[in-house]
C-alpha positions as CSV (number, residue, x, y, z in Angstrom):
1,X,0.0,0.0,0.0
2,X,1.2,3.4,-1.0
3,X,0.3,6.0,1.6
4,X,0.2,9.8,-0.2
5,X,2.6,12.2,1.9
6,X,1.5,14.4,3.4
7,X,2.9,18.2,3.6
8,X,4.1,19.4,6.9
9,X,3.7,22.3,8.1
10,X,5.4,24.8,10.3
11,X,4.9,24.1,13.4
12,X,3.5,27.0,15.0
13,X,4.7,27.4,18.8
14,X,2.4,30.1,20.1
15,X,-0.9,28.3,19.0
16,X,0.3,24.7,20.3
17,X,1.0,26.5,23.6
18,X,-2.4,28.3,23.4
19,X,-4.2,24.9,22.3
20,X,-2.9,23.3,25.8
21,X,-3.4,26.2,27.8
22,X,-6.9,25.8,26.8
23,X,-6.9,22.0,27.4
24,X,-5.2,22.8,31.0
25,X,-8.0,25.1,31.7
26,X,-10.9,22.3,30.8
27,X,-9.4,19.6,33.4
28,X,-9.7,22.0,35.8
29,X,-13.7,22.9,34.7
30,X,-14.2,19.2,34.3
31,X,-12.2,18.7,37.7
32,X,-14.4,21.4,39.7
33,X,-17.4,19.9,38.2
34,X,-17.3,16.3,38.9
35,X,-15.9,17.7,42.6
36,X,-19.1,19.2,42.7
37,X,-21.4,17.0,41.8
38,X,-20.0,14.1,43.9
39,X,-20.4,16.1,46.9
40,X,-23.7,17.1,46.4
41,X,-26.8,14.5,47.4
42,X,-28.9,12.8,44.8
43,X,-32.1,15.2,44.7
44,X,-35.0,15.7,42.1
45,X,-35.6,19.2,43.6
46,X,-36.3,21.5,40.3
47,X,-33.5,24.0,41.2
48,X,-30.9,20.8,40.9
49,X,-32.5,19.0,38.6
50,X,-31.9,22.5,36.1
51,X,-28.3,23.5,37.1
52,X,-27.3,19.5,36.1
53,X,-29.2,20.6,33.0
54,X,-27.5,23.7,32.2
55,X,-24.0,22.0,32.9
56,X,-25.3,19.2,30.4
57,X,-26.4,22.1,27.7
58,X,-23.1,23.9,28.2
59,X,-20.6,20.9,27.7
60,X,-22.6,19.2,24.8
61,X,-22.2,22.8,23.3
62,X,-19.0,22.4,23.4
63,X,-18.7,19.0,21.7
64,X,-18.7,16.7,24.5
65,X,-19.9,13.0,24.6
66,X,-23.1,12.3,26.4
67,X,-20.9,9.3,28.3
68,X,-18.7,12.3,29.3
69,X,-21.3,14.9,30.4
70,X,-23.1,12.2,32.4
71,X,-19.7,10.4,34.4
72,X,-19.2,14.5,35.0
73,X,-23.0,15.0,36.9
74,X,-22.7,11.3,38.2
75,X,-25.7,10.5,35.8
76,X,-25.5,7.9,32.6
77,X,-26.0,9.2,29.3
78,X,-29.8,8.6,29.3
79,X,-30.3,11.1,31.8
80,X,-28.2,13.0,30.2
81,X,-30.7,12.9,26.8
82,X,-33.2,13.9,29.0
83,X,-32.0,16.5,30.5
84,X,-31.2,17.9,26.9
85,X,-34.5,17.7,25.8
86,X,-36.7,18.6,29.4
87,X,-37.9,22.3,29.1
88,X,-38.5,23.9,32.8
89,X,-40.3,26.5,34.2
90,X,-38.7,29.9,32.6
91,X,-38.2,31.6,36.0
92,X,-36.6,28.8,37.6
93,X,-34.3,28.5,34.1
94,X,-33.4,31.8,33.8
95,X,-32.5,32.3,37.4
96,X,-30.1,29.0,37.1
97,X,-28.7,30.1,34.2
98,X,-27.4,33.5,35.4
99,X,-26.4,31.6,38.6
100,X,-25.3,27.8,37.9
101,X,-21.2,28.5,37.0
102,X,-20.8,31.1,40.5
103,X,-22.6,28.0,42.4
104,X,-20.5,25.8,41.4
105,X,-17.5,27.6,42.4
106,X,-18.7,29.1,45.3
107,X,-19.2,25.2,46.3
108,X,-23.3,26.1,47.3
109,X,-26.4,24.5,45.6
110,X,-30.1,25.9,45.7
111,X,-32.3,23.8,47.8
112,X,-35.9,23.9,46.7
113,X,-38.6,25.5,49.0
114,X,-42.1,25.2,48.5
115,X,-45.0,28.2,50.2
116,X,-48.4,27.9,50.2
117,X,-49.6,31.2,48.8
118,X,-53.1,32.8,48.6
119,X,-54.0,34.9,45.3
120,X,-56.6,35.8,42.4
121,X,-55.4,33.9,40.0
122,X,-55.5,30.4,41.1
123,X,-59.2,28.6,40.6
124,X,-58.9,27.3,44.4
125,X,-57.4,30.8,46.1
126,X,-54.3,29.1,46.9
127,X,-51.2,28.5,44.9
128,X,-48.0,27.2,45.3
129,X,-44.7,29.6,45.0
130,X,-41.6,27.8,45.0
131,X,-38.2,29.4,45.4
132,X,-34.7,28.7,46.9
133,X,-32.1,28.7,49.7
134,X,-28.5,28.3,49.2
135,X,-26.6,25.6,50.7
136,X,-23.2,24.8,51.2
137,X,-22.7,21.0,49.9
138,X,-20.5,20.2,52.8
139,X,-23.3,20.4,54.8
């Protein structure tokens, strides 16, 4: 077999470095990630259940596997499809999203809190208003 040659280049120093200077800086995303979510407990509370979504939408935007994403958020690559596809309520999405990468280094996750609320628009009086508390996840 004949293999065609192929023409090298000049190799250009400055972008290498750059290229692993980048590379350096995603181990330590992907390392402050996976810290994170092993440390913080398995919940289905909607304010967790939208910042693993928004870490899922971010890293698959940048090209990463879903068998990567999910050993990140300690989920399998199923969950990870779902999370990718789930829409949530827009106020608790929008709140994550300005929030989610600060969490994360600040080491704090929201914990869900439910409140029983009386108003005119709901058909019985009473609603329900969720919002959330910040907690550290060495608690």
């Amino acid at each position: 077999m004949r293999y065609k040659k192929q023409h090298i280049k000049e190799i250009d120093y400055d972008e290498r470095i750059a290229y692993h200077q980048e590379q350096i800086k995603n181990l330590e995303y992907f390392k402050t990630i996976k810290h994170y979510f092993d440390r913080i407990r398995r919940t289905k509370e909607s304010y967790v259940v939208e910042l693993r979504r928004q870490v899922a939408l971010d890293l698959h935007a940048k090209g990463h596997t879903l068998s990567e994403i999910g050993r990140l958020i300690n989920r399998n690559h199923a969950t990870v499809i779902h999370l990718l596809k789930i829409k949530s309520h827009k106020y608790i999405e929008e709140e994550v999203k300005a929030n989610y990468k600060q969490w994360i280094i600040d080491e704090v996750y929201p914990q869900s809190i439910s409140q029983l609320v009386k108003g005119e628009y709901y058909k019985e009086g009473f609603g329900v208003k969720v919002y959330y508390k910040l907690k550290s996840i060495h608690d």
